[in-house]
LUMRORO-361955 format. One record per atom (N, C-alpha, C): x, y, z. Coordinates in steps of 0.1 Angstrom, whole numbers, plus 5000, padded with zeros to 4 digits. Atoms other than C-alpha are relative to their C-alpha. Layout:
BEGIN
XYZ/...
! end
This chain:
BEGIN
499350114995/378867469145/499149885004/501350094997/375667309159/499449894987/500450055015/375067249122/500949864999/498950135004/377967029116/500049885009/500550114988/377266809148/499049944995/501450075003/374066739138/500449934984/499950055013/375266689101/501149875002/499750084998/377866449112/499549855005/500350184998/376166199133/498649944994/500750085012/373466199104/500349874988/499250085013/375766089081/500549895001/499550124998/377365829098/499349875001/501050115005/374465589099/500149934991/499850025013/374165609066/501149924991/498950085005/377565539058/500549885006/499850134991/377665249083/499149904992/501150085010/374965089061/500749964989/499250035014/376665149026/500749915005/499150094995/379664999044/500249844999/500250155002/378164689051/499149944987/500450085006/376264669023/500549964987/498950025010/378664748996/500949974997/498950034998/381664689013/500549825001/500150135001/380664329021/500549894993/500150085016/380264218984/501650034997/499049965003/383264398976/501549955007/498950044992/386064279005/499749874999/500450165005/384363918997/500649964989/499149995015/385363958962/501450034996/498149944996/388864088969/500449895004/499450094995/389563798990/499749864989/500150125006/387663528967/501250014988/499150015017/390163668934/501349985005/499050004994/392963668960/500649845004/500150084997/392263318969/500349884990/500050065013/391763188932/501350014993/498549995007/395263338924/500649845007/499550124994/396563078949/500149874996/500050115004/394862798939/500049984985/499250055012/395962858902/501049965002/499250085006/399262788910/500349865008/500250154996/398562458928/499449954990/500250095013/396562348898/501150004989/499050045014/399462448873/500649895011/499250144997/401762208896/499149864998/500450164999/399361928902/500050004982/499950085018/398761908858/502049994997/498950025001/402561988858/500149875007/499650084990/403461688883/499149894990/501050105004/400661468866/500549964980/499549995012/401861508829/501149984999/498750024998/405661488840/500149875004/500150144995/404761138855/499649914986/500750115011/403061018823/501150014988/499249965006/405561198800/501149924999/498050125003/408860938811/499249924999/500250155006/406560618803/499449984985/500350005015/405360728772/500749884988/499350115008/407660608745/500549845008/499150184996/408860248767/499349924992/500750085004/406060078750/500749984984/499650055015/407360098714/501349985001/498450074997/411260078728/499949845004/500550134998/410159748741/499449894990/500650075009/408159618714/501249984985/499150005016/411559648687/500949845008/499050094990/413359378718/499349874992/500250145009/413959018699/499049915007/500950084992/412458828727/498650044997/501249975000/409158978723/500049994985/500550005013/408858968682/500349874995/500150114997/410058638688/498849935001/501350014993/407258568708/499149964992/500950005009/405058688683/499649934989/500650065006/405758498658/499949865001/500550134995/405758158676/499250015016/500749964988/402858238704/499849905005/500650074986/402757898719/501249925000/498850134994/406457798723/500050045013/499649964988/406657798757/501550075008/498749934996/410457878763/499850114995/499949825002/409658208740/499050095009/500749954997/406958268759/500950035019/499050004987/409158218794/501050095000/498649965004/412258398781/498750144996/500349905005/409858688771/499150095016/500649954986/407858718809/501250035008/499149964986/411358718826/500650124994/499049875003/412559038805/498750045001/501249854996/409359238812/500049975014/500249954981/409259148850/501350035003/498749944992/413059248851/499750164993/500149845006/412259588827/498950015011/500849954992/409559628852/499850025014/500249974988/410959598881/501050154999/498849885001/414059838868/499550135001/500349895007/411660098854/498750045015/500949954990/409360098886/498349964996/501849965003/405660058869/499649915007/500350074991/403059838877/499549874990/500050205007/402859548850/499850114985/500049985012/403559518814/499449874992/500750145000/402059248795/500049984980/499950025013/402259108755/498849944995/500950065007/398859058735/500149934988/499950055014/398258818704/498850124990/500349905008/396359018677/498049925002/501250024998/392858848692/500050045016/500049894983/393559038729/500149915008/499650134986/394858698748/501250065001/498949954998/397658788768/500749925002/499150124999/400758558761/501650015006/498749974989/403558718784/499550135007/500049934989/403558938815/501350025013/498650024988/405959058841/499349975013/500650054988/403458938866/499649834999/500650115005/403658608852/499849865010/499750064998/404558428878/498950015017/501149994989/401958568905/498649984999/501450065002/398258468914/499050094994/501049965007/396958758899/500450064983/499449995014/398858728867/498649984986/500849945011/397358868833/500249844990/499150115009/399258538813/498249935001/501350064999/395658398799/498750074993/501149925000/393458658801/499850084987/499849965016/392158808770/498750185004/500649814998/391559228770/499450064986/500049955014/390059268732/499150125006/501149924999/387659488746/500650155005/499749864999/389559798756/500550044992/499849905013/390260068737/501550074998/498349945008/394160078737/500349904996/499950135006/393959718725/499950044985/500749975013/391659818695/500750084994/499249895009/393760138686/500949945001/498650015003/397159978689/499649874987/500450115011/395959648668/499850044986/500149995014/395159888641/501550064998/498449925004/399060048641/499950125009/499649854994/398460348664/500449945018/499650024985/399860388699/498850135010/501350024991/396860418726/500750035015/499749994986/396760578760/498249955007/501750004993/393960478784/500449985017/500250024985/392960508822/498949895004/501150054999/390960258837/500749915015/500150104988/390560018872/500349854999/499750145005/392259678865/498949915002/501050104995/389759398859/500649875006/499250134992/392359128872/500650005013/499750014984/394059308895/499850085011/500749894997/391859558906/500850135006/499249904992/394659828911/499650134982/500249915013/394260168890/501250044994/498649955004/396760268867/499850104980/500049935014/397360468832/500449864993/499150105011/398060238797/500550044992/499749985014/400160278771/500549914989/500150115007/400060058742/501150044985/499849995014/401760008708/500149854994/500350095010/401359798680/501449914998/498650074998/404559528677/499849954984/499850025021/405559508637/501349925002/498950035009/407659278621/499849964986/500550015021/408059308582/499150054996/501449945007/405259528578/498349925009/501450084997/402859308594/499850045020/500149974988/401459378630/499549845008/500150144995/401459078648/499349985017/501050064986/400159138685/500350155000/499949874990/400159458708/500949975017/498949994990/402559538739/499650115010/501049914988/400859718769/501450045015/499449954990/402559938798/499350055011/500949954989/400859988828/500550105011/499149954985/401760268854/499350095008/501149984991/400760308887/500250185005/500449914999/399560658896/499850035014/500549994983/398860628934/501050095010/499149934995/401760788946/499450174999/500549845003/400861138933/498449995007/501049954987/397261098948/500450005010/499849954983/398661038983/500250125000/499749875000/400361338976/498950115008/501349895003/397261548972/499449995015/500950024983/396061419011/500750105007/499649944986/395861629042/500550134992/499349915001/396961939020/499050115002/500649914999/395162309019/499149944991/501050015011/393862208986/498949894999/500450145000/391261918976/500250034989/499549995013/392561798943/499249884991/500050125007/390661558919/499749964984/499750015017/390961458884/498349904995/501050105001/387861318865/500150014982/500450025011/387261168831/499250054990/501049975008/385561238798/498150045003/501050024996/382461108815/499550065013/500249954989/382561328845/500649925012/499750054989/383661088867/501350005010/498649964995/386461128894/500649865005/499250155001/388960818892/501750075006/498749944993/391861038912/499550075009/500349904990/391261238942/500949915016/499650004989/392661308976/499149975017/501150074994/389461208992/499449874996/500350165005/388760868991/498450005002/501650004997/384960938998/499450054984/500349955013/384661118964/500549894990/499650105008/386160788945/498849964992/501650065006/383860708916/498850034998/501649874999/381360998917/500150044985/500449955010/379961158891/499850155003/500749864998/380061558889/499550064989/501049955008/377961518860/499049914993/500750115000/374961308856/500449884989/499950135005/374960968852/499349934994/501150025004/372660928827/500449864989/499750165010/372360548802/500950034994/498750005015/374960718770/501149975012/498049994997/378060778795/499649865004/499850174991/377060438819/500449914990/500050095008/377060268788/500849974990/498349975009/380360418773/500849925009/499149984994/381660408803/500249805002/500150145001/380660008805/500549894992/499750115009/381659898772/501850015002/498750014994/385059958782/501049985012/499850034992/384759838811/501050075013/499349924994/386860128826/500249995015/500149994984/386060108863/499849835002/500050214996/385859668863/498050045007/501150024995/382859608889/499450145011/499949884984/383559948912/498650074994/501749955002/379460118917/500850144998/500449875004/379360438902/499150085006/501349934993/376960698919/500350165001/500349855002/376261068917/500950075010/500049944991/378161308935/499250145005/500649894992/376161518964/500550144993/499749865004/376761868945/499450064995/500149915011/376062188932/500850164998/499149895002/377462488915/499650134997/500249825003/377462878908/500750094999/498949855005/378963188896/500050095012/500149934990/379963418925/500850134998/499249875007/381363778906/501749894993/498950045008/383363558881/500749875004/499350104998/384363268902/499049855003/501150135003/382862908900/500349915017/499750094989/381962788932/499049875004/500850115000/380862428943/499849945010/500350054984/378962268974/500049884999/500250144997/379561938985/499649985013/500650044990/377461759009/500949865001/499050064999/379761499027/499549945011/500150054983/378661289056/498850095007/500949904993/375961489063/500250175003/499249874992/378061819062/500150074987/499749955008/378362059036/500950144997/499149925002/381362229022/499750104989/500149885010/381162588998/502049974998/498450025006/384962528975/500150104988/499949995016/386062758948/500849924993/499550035009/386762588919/500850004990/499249965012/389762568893/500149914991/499950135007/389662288865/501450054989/499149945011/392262298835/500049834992/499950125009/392162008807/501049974993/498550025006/394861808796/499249904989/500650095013/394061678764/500649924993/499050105006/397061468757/499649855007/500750124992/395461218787/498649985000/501449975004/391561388779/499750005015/500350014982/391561448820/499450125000/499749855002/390561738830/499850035023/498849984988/392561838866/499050095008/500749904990/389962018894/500850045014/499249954985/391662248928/498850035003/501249954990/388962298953/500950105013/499749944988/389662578978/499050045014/501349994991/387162579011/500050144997/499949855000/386062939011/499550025015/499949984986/385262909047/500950105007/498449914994/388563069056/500150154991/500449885007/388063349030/498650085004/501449944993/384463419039/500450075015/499649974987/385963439075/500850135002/499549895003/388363699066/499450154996/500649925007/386063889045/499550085013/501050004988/383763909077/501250075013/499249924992/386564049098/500750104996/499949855006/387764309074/499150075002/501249905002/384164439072/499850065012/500549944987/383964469107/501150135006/499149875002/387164659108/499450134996/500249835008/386364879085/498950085004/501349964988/382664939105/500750045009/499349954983/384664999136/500650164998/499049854997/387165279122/499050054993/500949885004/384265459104/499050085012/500549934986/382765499137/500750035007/499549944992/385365569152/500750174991/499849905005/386165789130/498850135002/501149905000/382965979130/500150075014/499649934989/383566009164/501050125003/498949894995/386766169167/499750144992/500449865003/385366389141/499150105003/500549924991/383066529160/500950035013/499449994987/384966519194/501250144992/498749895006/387766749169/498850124996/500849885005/385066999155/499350075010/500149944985/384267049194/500850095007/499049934993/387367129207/500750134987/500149875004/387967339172/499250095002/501149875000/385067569180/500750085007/499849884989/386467669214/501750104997/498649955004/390167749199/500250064986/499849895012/389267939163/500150125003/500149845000/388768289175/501650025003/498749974995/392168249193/501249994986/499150055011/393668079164/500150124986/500749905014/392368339138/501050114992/499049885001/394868629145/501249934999/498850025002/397668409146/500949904985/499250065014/397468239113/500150144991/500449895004/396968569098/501450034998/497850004999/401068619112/500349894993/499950095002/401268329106/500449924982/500150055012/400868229068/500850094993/499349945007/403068469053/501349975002/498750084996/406168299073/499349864999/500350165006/404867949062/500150004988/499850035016/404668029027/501950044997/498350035001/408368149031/500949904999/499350124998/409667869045/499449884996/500850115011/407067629023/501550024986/499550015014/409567758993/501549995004/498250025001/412867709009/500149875001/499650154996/412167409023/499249864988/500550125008/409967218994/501149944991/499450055010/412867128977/500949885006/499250124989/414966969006/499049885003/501050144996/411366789016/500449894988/499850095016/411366628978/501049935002/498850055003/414766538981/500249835015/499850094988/414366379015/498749894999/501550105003/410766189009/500749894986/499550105009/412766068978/501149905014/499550094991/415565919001/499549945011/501050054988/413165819029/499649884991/500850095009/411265579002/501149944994/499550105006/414165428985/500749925012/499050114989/416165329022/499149965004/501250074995/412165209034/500149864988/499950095003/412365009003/500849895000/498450055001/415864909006/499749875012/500250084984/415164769040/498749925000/501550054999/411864669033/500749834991/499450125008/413664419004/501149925007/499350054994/416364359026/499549885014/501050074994/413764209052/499549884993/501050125009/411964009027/501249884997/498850135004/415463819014/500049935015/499550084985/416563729055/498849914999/501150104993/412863579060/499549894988/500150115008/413063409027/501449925001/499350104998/416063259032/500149935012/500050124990/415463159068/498749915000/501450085002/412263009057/500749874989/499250095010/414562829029/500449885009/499550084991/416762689056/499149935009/500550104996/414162559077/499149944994/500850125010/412262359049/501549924997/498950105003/415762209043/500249955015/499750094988/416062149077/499049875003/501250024996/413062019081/499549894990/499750155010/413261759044/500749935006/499250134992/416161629058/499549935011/500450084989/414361539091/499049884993/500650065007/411661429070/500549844993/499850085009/414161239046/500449875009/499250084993/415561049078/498949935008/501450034989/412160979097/500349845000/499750094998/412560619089/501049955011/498650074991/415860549105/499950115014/500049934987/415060809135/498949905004/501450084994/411660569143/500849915006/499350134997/414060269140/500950005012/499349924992/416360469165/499849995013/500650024986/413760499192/499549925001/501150084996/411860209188/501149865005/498950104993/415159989194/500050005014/499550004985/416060139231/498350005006/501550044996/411860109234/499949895004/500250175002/411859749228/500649965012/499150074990/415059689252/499650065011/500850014986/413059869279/499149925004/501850124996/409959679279/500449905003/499750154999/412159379281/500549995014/499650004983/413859499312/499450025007/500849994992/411059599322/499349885009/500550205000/409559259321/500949985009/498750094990/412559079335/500650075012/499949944989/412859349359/498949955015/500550004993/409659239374/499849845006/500150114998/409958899372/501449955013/498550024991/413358929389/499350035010/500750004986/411459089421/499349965000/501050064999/408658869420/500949885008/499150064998/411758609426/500950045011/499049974989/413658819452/501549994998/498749955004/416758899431/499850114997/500549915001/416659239437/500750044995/499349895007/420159309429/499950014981/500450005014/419759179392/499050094995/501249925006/416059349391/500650185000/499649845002/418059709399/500950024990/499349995010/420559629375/499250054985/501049985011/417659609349/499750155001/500449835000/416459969361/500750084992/499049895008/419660129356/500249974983/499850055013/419659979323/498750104994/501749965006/415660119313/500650205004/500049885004/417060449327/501250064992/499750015014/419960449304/499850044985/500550035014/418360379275/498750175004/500849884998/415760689288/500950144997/499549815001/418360969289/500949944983/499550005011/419860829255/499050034990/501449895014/416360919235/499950105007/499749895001/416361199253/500850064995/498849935008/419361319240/500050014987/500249975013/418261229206/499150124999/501349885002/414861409210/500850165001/499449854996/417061739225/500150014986/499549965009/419061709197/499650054982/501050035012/416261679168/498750125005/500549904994/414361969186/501050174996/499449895001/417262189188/500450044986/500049995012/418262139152/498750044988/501349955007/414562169142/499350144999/500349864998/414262509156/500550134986/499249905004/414362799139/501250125002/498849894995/418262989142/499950165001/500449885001/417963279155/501850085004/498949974992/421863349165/501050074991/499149905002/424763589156/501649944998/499150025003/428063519143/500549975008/499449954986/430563409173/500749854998/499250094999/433563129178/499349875001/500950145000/432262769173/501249895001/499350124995/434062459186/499649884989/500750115011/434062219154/499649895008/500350134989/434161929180/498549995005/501350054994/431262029198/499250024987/501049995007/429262099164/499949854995/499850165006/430461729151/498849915003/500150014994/429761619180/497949974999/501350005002/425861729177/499449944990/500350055014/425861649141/499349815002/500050174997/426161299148/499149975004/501250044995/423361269169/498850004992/501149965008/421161369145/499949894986/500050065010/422561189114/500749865001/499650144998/423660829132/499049914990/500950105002/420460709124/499649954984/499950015015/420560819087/501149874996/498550065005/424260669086/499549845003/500050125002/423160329101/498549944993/500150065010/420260289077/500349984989/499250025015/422560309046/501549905004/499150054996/424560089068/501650054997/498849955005/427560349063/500450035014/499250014988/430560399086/500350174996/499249825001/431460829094/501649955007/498450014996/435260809101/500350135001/499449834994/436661139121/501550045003/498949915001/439861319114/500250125006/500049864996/440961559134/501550055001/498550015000/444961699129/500350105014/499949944986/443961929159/499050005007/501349964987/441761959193/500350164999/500049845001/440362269195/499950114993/500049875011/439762439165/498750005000/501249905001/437162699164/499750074988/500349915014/435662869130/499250095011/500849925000/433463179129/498949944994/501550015010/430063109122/498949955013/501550064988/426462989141/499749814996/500150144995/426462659153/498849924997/501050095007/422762549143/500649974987/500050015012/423362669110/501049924994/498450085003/426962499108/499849865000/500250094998/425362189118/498849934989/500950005012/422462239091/500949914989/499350055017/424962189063/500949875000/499350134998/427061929081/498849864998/500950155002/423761679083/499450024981/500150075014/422861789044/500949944993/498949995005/426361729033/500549835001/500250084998/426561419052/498849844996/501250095004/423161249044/500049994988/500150035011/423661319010/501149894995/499450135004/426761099011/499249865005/500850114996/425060859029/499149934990/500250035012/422760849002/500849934984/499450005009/425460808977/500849864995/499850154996/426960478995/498849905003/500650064997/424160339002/499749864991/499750105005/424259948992/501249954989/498650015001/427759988977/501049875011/499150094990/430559758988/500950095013/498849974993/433060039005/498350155003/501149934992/430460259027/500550095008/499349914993/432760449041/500150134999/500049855003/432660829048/500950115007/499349984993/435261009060/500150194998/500349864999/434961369077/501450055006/499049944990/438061589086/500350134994/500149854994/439061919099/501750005003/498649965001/442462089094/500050125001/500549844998/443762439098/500849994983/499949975012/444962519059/500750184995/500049875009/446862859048/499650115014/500749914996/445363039081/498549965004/501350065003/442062879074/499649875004/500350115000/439862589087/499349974993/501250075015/438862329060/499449875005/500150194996/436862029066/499249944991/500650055016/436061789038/499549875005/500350154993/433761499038/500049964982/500150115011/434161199012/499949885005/500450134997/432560949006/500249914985/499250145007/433260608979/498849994989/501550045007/429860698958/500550034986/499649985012/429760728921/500550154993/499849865003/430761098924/499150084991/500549895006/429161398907/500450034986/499749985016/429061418867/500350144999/500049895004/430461738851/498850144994/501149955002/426961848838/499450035013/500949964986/425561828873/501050095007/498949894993/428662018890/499750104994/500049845002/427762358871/498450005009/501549944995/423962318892/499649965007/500350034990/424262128919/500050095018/501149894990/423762438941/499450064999/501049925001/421362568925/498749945007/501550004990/417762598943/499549934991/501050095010/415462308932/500549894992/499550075010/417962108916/500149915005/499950164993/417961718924/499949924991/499350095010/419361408908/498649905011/500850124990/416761198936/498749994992/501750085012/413161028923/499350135011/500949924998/410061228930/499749945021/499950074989/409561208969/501050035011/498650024997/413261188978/500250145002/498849885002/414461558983/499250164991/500449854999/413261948979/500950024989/498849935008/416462018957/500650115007/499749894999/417162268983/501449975008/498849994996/419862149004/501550045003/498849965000/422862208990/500050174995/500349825005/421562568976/500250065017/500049934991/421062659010/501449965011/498949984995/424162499026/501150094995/499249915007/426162708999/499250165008/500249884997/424463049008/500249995016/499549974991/425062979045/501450055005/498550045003/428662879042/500550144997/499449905008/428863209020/499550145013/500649874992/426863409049/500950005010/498950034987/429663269076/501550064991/498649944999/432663449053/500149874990/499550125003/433363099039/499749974983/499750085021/433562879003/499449865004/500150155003/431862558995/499949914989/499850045008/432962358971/499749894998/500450155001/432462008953/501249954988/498750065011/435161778932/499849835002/500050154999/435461448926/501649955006/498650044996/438161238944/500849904988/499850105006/440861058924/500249884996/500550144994/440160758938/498449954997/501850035000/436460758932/499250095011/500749964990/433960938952/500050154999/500349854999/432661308957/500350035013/499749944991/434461538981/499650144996/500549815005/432861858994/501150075012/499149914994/435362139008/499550125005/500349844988/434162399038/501650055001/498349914995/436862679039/499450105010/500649884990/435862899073/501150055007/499049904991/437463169090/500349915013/499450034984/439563049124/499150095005/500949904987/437363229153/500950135003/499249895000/440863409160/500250094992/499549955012/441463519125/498650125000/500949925007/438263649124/499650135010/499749914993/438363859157/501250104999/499049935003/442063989147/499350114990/500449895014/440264159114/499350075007/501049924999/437464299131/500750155009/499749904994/439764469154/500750084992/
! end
């Protein structure tokens, strides 16, 4: 037994060593391929998201170039009315279509219309032979190119096509669009994201410090490619601080930054339809960190382990002799009851593992759908931020003013006017309070149980939350009620969830229309309370009604909206007992229909 003591706390050294020395490499590596999963699928989105943006401006350039006004143009390039009549339909297509300038070449690269024609850094003049979607469109092909405006020093994608009439190519027709939006994106997120050129250079990223680097030398051929096309205008080019290496299969890259230097794994992927090629940086900081605290784990329970194995091969020494005689009895009534009972165990270890699973899955759905719910809670706040600022910076402003004139009043010795002012500043103090409560309590996560709800008081809260929405779409809520006092079944955040997406989305719907009106009301129905809101908007197409509660689906521009909304006010609605529906009114306008149990109705069943 002596033996085994001594062989134990030999061994454990040893194996405390391996631990760290093999385990290290190995739980490092676990976490780095763990990490790289991740940031594949943020690089598929950002090339998805980046190719989906370039994708809708594609063809406008040759739909545009078939328009009379422009081939007009063409073939009298210095009437000035064709030339006028041809700048005001590209700065109206330009403002409709969002980009950031379109512009008409003659077939020597002077530009003889623009939809910026009329501004101080208008293209109207300027002659671009020298880039390379000029050159390829001039011979008949249609030309994509990236580059740094030399006029109006803003960056953007081109796309060009050649303008035919009768066979003959008479000038070229350029589409410019601005790309900046999607970098902001890429700020402040887990990832660093940046896109670089043929020539290595990074002409996109979410660090503005990395703008115009090079992460691959900048030797005379590229400066001098990169030059004759002027790609980047006057912006200095210069090396980026880096270097790289293989780390068991993964490519990782150090940047020095301000004096500081980051370790990132690396993910690139090339889109060869733009010739980009799309880089995800992930710090490994936070992985390394991990790694480093599993290892020590796992060091801990090996020694503790070792321990207890000794501390057990102690206390078995003093209790085998006793033990000896009675497995002896012992094992001939164990193997008995081993063969009656292995078949019931089997049976039961099966049902133990599928109701662990059951529940295990059942767990996972609740904490993904209440994670659903609060990112819809939590867009909508987002979607409203504007008109909540405007909200509190109003009864801001009219404090500071009372404030002011509060003091000037007692400086004066009109005290009672200067108290008047007070009550006024405190006022206006418990009325943003009230918002804040209310934008707090709704932001939280619901944690609450089915139980009688007072539509009034949920309205009631609603409102607070979605005034500010309602009066930046300058829309009016109109409230119907055919009774006080009705109560549904269901939880009051979440009730109030669906009332502000339901809401906001009309809001949305009127917004700059003539008839802005929205009107919410609450009836009892059949047994049932329904409450339907409509609003005067261009209602809901039949193609969108089979999927407008599906998860991810949105009719809004990039920016605008999760698509989760109405997915998730539907599965609430359906978690409260209830139905929610969508129709068009006959009058114009989209009505949606809540059908929820009465409070009473729903206590009578249970009993």
């Amino acid at each position: 037994m002596k033996v085994r003591h001594a062989l134990v706390f030999a061994v454990l050294p040893i194996v405390v060593v391996l631990a760290i020395l093999q385990g290290g490499t190995l739980v490092t590596r676990s976490y780095m391929d763990e990490a790289s999963s991740q940031a594949s699928s943020a690089l598929r989105l950002a090339v998805a998201a980046l190719a989906g943006h370039l994708r809708r401006y594609e063809p406008l350039p040759s739909l545009i170039a078939d328009h009379d006004d422009i081939e007009a143009l063409l073939q009298k390039p210095d009437d000035p009315s064709l030339r006028r009549a041809a700048s005001n339909y590209l700065k109206e297509i330009n403002g409709l279509l969002e980009s950031s300038d379109i512009y008409v070449m003659t077939p020597d690269g002077n530009t003889i219309a623009a939809s910026n024609y009329d501004m101080p850094t208008t293209f109207v003049g300027q002659n671009f032979h020298y880039r390379p979607y000029f050159q390829d469109a001039i011979k008949g092909d249609r030309a994509r190119f990236y580059a740094l405006g030399t006029t109006s020093l803003k960056r953007g994608y081109y796309f060009s096509s050649p303008v035919e009439v009768a066979g003959k190519i008479l000038g070229v027709i350029v589409f410019k669009v601005d790309i900046d939006s999607i970098e902001t994106s890429w700020r402040g997120g887990e990832y660093k994201i940046f896109v670089a050129d043929p020539e290595g250079i990074i002409f996109m990223t979410g660090s503005p410090e990395w703008l115009y680097t090079g992460i691959l030398p900048l030797d005379a051929p590229r400066l001098s490619r990169t030059q004759a096309s002027r790609r980047y205008a006057e912006a200095r080019l210069r090396p980026l601080s880096q270097t790289e290496m293989v780390y068991h299969g993964q490519r990782l890259m150090s940047i020095t930054s301000n004096g500081v230097t980051h370790e990132y794994i690396r993910l690139s992927q090339y889109m060869p339809e733009a010739d980009w090629t799309v880089n995800v940086l992930l710090d490994t900081a936070s992985v390394r960190a991990q790694a480093r605290t599993t290892l020590i784990a796992i060091v801990l329970f090996i020694c503790l382990a070792g321990l207890g194995a000794a501390v057990l091969l102690q206390r078995r020494s003093r209790v085998v002799e006793r033990l000896r005689l009675q497995e002896e009895t012992q094992n001939e009534l164990e193997r008995r009851v081993e063969e009656r009972t292995a078949a019931l165990a089997r049976v039961n270890e099966q049902i133990e593992l599928e109701v662990s699973e059951r529940r295990l899955t059942e767990q996972e759905l609740r904490k993904t759908q209440a994670d659903l719910i609060q990112a819809g809670k939590l867009a909508g706040l987002g979607q409203m931020s504007a008109a909540l600022s405007h909200e509190f910076n109003q009864p801001l402003a009219a404090a500071k003013t009372y404030a002011d004139s509060a003091a000037l009043l007692m400086d004066r010795g009109r005290m009672p006017e200067a108290q008047d002012n007070v009550r006024r500043i405190s006022s206006l103090i418990d009325r943003m309070a009230s918002i804040s409560r209310h934008l707090r309590n709704f932001a939280r996560k619901p944690n609450e149980k089915l139980g009688p709800v007072l539509l009034s008081s949920v309205i009631a809260d609603t409102l607070e939350i979605v005034t500010p929405r309602l009066k930046a779409a300058d829309a009016e809520l109109v409230l119907q009620f055919e009774e006080d006092g009705l109560a549904v079944q269901a939880g009051p955040v979440r009730l109030q969830q669906v009332l502000v997406n339901i809401i906001g989305n009309a809001a949305d719907a009127v917004e700059g229309l003539d008839n802005r009106e929205i009107l919410l009301s609450a009836s009892r129905v059949d047994g049932r309370a329904v409450i339907t809101i409509r609003d005067h908007g261009p209602g809901v197409a039949a193609a969108i009604a089979e999927r407008i509660f599906d998860p991810f689906f949105t009719t809004k521009g990039v920016g605008k909206g999760l698509g989760l909304g109405l997915s998730i006010s539907y599965n609430i609605i359906k978690d409260f007992g209830g139905d929610l529906s969508v129709m068009n009114h006959a009058e114009g306008g989209a009505v949606f229909r809540l059908v929820l149990d009465l409070a009473g109705a729903a206590r009578e069943a249970a009993e």
